[in-house]
Each structure stands twice: as structure tokens, then as C-alpha cells.
C-alpha positions in Angstrom: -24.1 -32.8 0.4 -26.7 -33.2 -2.7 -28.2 -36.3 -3.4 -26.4 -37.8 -6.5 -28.7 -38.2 -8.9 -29.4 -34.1 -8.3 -26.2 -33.2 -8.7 -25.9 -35.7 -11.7 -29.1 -34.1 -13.5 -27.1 -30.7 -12.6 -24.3 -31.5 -14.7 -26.4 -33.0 -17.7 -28.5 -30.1 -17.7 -25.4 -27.5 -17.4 -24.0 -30.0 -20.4 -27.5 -29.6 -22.7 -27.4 -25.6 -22.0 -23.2 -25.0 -22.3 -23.8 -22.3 -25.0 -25.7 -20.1 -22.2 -23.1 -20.5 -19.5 -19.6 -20.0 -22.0 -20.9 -16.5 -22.1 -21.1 -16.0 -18.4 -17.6 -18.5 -17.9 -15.6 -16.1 -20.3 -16.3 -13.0 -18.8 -16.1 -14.1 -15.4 -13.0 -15.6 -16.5 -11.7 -11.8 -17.9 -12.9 -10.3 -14.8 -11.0 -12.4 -12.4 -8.4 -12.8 -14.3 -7.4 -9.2 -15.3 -8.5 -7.9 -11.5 -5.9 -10.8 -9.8 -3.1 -9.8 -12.7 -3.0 -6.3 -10.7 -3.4 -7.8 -7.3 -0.3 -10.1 -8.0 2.1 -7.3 -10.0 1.4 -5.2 -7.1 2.0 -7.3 -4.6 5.2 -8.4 -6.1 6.5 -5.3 -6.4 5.7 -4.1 -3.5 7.4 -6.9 -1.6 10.5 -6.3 -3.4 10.5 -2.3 -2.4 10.2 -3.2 1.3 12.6 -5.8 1.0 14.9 -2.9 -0.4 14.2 -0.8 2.3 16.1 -3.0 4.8 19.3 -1.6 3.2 18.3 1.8 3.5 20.2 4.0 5.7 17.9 5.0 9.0 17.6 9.0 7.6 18.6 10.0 3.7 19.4 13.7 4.0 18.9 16.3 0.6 19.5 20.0 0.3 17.1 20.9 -2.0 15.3 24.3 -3.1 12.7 25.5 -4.7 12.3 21.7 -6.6 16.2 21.7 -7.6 18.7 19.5 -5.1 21.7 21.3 -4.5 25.1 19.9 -3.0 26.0 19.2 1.0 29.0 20.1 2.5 31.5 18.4 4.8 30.5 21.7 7.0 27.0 19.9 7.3 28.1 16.3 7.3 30.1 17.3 10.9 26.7 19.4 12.2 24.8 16.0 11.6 27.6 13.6 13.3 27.3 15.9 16.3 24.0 14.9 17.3 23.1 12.9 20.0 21.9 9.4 18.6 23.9 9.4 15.8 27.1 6.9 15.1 27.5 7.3 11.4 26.7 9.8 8.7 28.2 8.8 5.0 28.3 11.3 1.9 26.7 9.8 -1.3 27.5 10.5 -4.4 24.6 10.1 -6.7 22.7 12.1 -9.6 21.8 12.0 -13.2 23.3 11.7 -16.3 21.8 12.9 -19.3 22.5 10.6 -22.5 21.8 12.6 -25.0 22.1 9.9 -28.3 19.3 8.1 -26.2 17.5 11.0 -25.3 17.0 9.1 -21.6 18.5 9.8 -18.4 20.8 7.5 -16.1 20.7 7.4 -12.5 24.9 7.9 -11.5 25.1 6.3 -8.0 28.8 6.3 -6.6 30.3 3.1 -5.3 33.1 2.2 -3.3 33.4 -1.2 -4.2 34.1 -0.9 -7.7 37.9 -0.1 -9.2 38.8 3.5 -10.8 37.3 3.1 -14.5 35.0 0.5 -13.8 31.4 0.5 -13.7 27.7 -1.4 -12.8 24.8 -1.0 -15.2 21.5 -2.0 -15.0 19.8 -4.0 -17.3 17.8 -0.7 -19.1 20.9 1.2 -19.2 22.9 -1.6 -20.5 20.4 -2.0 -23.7 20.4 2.0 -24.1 23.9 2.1 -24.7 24.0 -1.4 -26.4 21.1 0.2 -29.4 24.5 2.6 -29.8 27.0 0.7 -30.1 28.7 0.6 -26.6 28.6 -3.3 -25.4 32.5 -3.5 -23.7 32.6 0.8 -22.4 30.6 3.7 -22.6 31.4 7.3 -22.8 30.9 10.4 -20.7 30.7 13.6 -22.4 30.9 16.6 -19.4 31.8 20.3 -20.0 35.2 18.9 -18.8 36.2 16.4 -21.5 35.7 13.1 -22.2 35.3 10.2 -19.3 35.6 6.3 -20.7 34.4 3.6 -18.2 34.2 -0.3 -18.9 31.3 -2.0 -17.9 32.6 -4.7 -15.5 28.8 -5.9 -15.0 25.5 -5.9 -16.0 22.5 -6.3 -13.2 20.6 -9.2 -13.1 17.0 -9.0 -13.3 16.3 -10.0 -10.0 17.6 -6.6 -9.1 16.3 -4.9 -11.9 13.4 -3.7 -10.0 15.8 -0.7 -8.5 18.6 -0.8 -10.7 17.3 -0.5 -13.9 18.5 2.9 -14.7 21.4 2.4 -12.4 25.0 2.8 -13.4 27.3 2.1 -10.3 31.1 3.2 -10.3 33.5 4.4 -8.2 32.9 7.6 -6.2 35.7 9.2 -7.6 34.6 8.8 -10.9 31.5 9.5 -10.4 32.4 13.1 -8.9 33.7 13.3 -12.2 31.0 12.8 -14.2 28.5 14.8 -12.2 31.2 17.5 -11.9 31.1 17.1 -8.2 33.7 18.5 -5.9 35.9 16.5 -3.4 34.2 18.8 -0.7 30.9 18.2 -1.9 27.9 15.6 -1.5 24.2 14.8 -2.9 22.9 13.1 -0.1 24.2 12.3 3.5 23.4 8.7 4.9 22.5 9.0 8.3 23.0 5.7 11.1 20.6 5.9 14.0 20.8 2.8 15.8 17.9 3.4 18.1 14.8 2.8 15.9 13.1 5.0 18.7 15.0 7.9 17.9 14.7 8.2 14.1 11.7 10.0 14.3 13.3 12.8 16.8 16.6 12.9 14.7 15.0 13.7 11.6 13.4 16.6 13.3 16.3 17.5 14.9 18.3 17.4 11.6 16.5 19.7 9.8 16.3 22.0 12.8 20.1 22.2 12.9 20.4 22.7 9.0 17.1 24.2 8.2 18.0 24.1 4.3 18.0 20.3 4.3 15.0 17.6 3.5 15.6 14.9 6.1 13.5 11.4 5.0 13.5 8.8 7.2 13.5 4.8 6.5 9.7 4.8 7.1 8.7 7.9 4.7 10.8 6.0 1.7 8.8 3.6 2.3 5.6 5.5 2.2 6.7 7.2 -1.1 7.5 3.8 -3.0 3.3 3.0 -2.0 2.4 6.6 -3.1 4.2 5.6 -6.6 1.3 2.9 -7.1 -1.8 5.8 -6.0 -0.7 8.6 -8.4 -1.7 5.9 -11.1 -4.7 5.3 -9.7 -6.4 7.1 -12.5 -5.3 4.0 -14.7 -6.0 1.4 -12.3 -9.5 3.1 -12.0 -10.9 2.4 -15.8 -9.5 -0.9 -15.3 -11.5 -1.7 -12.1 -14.3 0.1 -14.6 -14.0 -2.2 -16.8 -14.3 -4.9 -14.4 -17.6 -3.6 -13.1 -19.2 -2.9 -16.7 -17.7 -6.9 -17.2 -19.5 -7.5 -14.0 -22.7 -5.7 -14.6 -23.1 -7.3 -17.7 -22.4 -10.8 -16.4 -25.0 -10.2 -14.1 -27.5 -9.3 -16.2 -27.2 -12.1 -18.5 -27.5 -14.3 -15.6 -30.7 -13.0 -14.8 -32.0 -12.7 -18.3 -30.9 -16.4 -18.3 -33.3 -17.2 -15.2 -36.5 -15.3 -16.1 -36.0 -16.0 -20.5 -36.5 -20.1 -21.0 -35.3 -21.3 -17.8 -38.1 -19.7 -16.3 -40.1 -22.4 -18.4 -38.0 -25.5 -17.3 -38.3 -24.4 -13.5 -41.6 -24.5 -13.9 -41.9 -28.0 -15.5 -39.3 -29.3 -12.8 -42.1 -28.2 -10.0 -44.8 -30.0 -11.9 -43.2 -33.1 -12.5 -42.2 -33.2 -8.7 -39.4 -31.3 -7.9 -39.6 -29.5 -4.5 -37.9 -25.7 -4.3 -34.8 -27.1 -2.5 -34.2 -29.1 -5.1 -34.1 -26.9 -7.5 -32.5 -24.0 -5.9 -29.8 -27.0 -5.5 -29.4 -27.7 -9.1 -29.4 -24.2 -10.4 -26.6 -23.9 -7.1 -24.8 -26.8 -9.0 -24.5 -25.6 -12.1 -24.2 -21.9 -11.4 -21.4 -22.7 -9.1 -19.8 -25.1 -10.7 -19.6 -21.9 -14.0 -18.3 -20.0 -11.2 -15.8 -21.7 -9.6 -14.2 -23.0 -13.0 -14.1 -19.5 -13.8 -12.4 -18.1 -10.5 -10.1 -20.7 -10.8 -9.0 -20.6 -14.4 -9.1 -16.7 -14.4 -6.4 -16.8 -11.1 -4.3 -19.1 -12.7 -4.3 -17.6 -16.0 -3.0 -14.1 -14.1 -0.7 -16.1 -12.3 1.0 -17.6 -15.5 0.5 -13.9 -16.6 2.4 -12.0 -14.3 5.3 -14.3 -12.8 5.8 -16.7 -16.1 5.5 -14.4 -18.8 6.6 -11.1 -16.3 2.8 -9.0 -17.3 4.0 -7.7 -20.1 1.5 -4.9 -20.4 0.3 -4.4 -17.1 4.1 -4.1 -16.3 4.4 -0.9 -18.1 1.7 0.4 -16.0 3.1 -0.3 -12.9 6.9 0.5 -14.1 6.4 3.3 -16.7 10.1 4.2 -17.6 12.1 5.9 -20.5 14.0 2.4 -20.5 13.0 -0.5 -21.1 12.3 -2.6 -18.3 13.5 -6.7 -18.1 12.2 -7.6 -14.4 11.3 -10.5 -13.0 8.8 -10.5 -9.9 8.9 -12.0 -7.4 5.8 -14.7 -6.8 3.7 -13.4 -4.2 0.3 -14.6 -3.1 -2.1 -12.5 -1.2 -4.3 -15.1 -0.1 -6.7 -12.3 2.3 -7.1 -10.5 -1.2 -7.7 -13.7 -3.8 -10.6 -14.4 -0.8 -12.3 -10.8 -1.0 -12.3 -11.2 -4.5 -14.0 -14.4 -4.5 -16.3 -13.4 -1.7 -17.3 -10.3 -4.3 -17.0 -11.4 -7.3 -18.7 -15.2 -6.8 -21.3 -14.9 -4.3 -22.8 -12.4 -6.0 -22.7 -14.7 -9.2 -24.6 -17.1 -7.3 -27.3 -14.7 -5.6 -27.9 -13.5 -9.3 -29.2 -17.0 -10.3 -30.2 -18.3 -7.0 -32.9 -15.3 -6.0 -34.8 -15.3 -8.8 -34.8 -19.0 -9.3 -36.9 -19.0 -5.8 -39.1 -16.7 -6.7 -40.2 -18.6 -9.9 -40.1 -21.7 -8.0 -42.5 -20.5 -5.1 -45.1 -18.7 -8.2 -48.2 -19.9 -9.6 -46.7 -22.7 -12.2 -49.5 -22.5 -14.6 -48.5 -19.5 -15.5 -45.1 -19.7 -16.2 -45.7 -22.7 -18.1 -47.7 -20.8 -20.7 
């Protein structure tokens, strides 16, 4: 610990000189604050898409070609259910709607649960079709006719995450809309109880049907991380930005030490202070800058991201035709907040620190004059 009256003289001297450290305290506060508002968005999404993944089925199978996803057939529903390894293999109904008055799409996902002429919409689609007039139904136009539904429910935003372009209804009548016959699937949800075997099966799978695009639970996953590095262009100028922030934080630190502090080092060493003691005061009050800083800029993110649900960084992260109402999930990563102390306060510190000791250990004449 530091002797009281040091770290009292610390504080008074930090007081006197506040105009020189609100530069540094601001943009240490930006820095930390916009770097942790990424950190905790994608964290928070990221633990809701693995928490999704629990419900996947074990293996999603697609016939797709040439870019374009084609229909399965019960022909290759019975080739899967007579593998070895698997106990369950379920046609989905799913694809996409174009609304055309909205110019946006809508994901159509079948859904058992749900009555003939009812349906499920996420919180997007639901203020699509609101802007249009459709609050209590909505209308389906396909090459067929005319297909009502009533909107039973709307999402909630904890779910909204997935479900945002989402409109659930029953399988039936969502053949219908997709113009999908009885015979006929988009996907095949395959059961593998064995998590040993998954790997195998997939393989196995598209051996039997070589046509087919076999994921398994483990390669969603991987696909919902890859969505975060194809943005990595964007996330790029904004750790760029950081590290111009940085750079200039830096050198104002050490323009700080050798300008006029230089001057009042050198008058604490002739008036008696040793180098310890003034490598502790400058320790004091660089730290104390620093740690303010770190701690108001995570705080500020925090409030950011799960309080006021980040919204521009939000549209990074969830770029969508729809508008998107989420609310994340709070989620700390308490290894990452430390790296970006360790990097981003240390190095503070070591800006300010060094070159106060080499003033302090030089010829004090002559940076008195």
C-alpha cells in the first residue's frame, strides 16, 4: 500500500491537472466502451443460438442443386428410416414466402400444433403486415387462389432472436401456401440417439441419397458462428477505430509526461522525492484515470446492449429486411472483460509509468530549465 499522504498528494495533483486527464478518461472511456458493447451483443447472441440448438434434430436433411433446394420424397424419407442408428425421421414443411406489398420475404415453417387456419408470427412479420393493414389475418396470394389465416399469436421477443421472420401454421396449410404436395417435403428431421453415431449417419445418408445435403446438430452450430465472421469486415474498422482511439490516447499520455510534467518531476526530485515515490504518484493518478475509465466505459456498454437492446450495433449483428425487436439475453464473459483490461489498461499505465522513470533517474538541472 502507499503511504497516505502520497496517495493524498496523488489525488490533489490529479485534481489541479483534471483538464489533461478528461482527454485521456473520454477516450479510454469510448474505447472500452464501444469494444465491450461487441463483446456483450455477441456473446448474447451467441448463447441464445446454442441454446436453440438443443432443439435441433440430430441431422437436418436438404435436396438441394446447383444453389436451389428442391423437394424430398416419402421414397427418401423410408431410405433414411432404414438405416442402422436411426429411430425417427420427420418431414418438415418449411420455405419462403414472398410478400410482395412489403417487398420482404417470410420464413413459412409448418406446425402441427397449431389448428387449420391458424397461424404464429414473429414479431418482424407481425409489424410488416401490421404497416398494411393486416392486425387480426393476413393473406396469401399463390398461383392457386387466395389463402386467409388469422394470426392466433404473436412471438415474444425473447424468442425473437429465431423467429423473427417466422410465421408458424399448420402443415397442411402451409403445403398450401408453398404449393407443396402431400407426397412431398423440404427438409427431413433425422433422430439419432447415439451422439457417437451422428457423424457416421450423416455420411451414410448422403451415401444412400447422393442428391441430398445432410447437416448435422454440430455443423448448424458452426454456421450460426460463421454468420458473425462474414461480418468481420465491419467489426474490423470498428476494432480500427479502437486502435487509432488507442494510439492517440497513448500519445497524449506521453506528450503529457515529457511537455510540463516533465518540469514538476523534476521539481518533486529536488525538493526530496525519491523515484519510487514518484513512479507511485504518477501510478496513482494514471491508474486511478484508468480504472474509472474501464469501469464506466463497461458499464455504459452494459446499459447499452441489455437495457436499451444496442440499438445500432444490433443492426450489425442482425442485418434483416425486418425490423428486428429482440431482447438479449445478459451475458458476461468475464475471461474476455479481463483481456481487455490486461490490453487496454496496462498499457495505459506503462505509457506514463516508463517515461516518468526515465525523467526521474536524468540529470534534474536540466529538465528544470
Amino acid at each position: 500500500m502507499f503511504p497516505k499522504n502520497l496517495s493524498e498528494y496523488a489525488i490533489v495533483l490529479l485534481l489541479k491537472d483534471k483538464a489533461d486527464h478528461l482527454f485521456s478518461f473520454l477516450i479510454f472511456t469510448f474505447i472500452v466502451t464501444l469494444l465491450s458493447g461487441v463483446l456483450f451483443v455477441s456473446d448474447a447472441i451467441q448463447s441464445d443460438l446454442k441454446a436453440a440448438t438443443l432443439f435441433q434434430p440430430d441431422i437436418v436433411v436438404e435436396n438441394t442443386l446447383a444453389g436451389r433446394a428442391y423437394t424430398l420424397s416419402e421414397e427418401d424419407k423410408e431410405a433414411i428410416e432404414s438405416l442402422t442408428g436411426v429411430t425417427a425421421v420427420e418431414g418438415a414443411v418449411d420455405g419462403y414466402y414472398y410478400f410482395a406489398q412489403g417487398r420482404v420475404w417470410f420464413h413459412v415453417m409448418g406446425d402441427s400444433s397449431l389448428s387449420l387456419g391458424k397461424m404464429r408470427v414473429g414479431s418482424g412479420v407481425y409489424t410488416a403486415i401490421k404497416a398494411w393493414h393486416y392486425e387480426d389475418s393476413f393473406n396469401f396470394f399463390t398461383p392457386k387462389g387466395k389463402i386467409s389465416l388469422n394470426i392466433e399469436q404473436i412471438e415474444s421477443k425473447a424468442t425473437n432472436l429465431l423467429c423473427n421472420d417466422v410465421i408458424y401454421m399448420h402443415p397442411a396449410n402451409a403445403r398450401a401456401v408453398l404449393d407443396l404436395g402431400m407426397e412431398h417435403y423440404s427438409k427431413l428431421y433425422v433422430t439419432v440417439p447415439n451422439p457417437n453415431e451422428v457423424g457416421e449417419l450423416t455420411l451414410k445418408i448422403v451415401e444412400t441419397l447422393p442428391y441430398v445435403k445432410a447437416t448435422s446438430k454440430e455443423e448448424i452450430l458452426a454456421n450460426y458462428q460463421h454468420l458473425f465472421y462474414y461480418k468481420g469486415g465491419v467489426f474490423m474498422i470498428l476494432y480500427l477505430v479502437c486502435m487509432v482511439s488507442f494510439l492517440i490516447l497513448l500519445k497524449n499520455q506521453i506528450s503529457l509526461v515529457y511537455g510540463e510534467k516533465k518540469k514538476e518531476i523534476a521539481i518533486l526530485r529536488s525538493i526530496g522525492y525519491g523515484i519510487k515515490d514518484i513512479i507511485a504518484i504518477k501510478f496513482i493518478q494514471n491508474s486511478t484515470v484508468a480504472l474509472s475509465a474501464f469501469l464506466s466505459g463497461v458499464g455504459i456498454a452494459y446499459l447499452y446492449v441489455f437495457f436499451f437492446q444496442a440499438p445500432l450495433l444490433r443492426s450489425i449483428f442482425l442485418g434483416s429486411e425486418l425490423e428486428h425487436s429482440v431482447e438479449f439475453t445478459p451475458i458476461v464473459d468475464m475471461n474476455m472483460l479481463f483481456l481487455l483490461f490486461i490490453f487496454s489498461v496496462i498499457p495505459f499505465l506503462a505509457c506514463v509509468i516508463l517515461p516518468s522513470w526515465k525523467i526521474a533517474i536524468a540529470d534534474m538541472s536540466e529538465a528544470v530549465r
